[in-house]
VEXMARVO-155561 format. One record per residue (C-alpha): z, y, x; residue in one letter. Coordinates in steps of 0.02 Angstrom, whole numbers, plus 50000, padded with zeros to 5 digits. Example, Ala and Ser with C-alpha at 12.3 -4.5 7.8 and 13.67 -1.06 7.14 Angstrom:
2
503904977550615A/503574994750684S/
This chain:
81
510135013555271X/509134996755307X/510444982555395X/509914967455458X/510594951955515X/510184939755665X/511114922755689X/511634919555865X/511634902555959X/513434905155987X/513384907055796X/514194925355780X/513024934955686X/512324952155729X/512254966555606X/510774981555652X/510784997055557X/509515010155553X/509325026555466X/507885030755368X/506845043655465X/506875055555343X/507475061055171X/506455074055110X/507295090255038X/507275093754875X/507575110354748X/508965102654658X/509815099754840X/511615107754836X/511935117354992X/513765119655046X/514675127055205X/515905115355295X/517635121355312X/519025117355424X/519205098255455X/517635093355321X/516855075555367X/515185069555316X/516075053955219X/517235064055128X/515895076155096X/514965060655008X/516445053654930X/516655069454813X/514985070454780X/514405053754757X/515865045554725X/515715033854883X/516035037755059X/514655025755123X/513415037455070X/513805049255241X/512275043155319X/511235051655179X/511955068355223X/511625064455425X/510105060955396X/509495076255310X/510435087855417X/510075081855576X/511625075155617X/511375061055758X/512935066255874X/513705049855797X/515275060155717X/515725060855557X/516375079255584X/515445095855560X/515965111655632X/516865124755519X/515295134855442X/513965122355451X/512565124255336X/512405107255244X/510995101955113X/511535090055010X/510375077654884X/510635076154732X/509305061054690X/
C-alpha cells in the first residue's frame, strides 16, 4: 500500500492511501475457505504475523466492499511472497 502525505494551510496534515492495482497470483499461493466470523486482518495476522497486511489479501481477491469481513465459504488466495 503506497501512503502519502500533504501539509495543509491550516497545518493538519492529510494521509492518502492507495492499493496497488494488482498482485499477481502465484503457485505457492495458499488458498483457504473463510469460516464463520473470519476477517481479512486476522486472516493476515496468522499468516504473516501482522494484521496490517489485510490489504494484500483485498487486493488479490477482489475485495473493494471496504469490509474487513468475508462471507462464510469464501474462496481466498493467499501470497506467500
Amino acid at each position: 500500500m503506497k501512503l502519502s502525505t500533504k501539509k495543509l494551510p491550516n497545518g493538519k496534515t492529510v494521509y492518502k492511501s492507495s492499493l496497488p492495482s494488482s498482485i499477481k497470483e502465484d503457485p505457492t499461493d495458499l488458498v483457504i475457505v473463510t469460516g464463520e466470523q473470519d476477517r481479512l486482518d486476522i486472516i493476515a495476522k496468522n499468516v504473516y504475523g501482522d494484521a496490517k497486511f489485510w490489504w494484500r489479501l483485498a487486493a488479490l481477491n477482489k475485495q473493494r466492499n471496504g469490509s474487513l469481513y468475508t462471507a462464510p465459504g469464501t474462496q481466498l488466495r493467499i501470497p506467500t511472497k
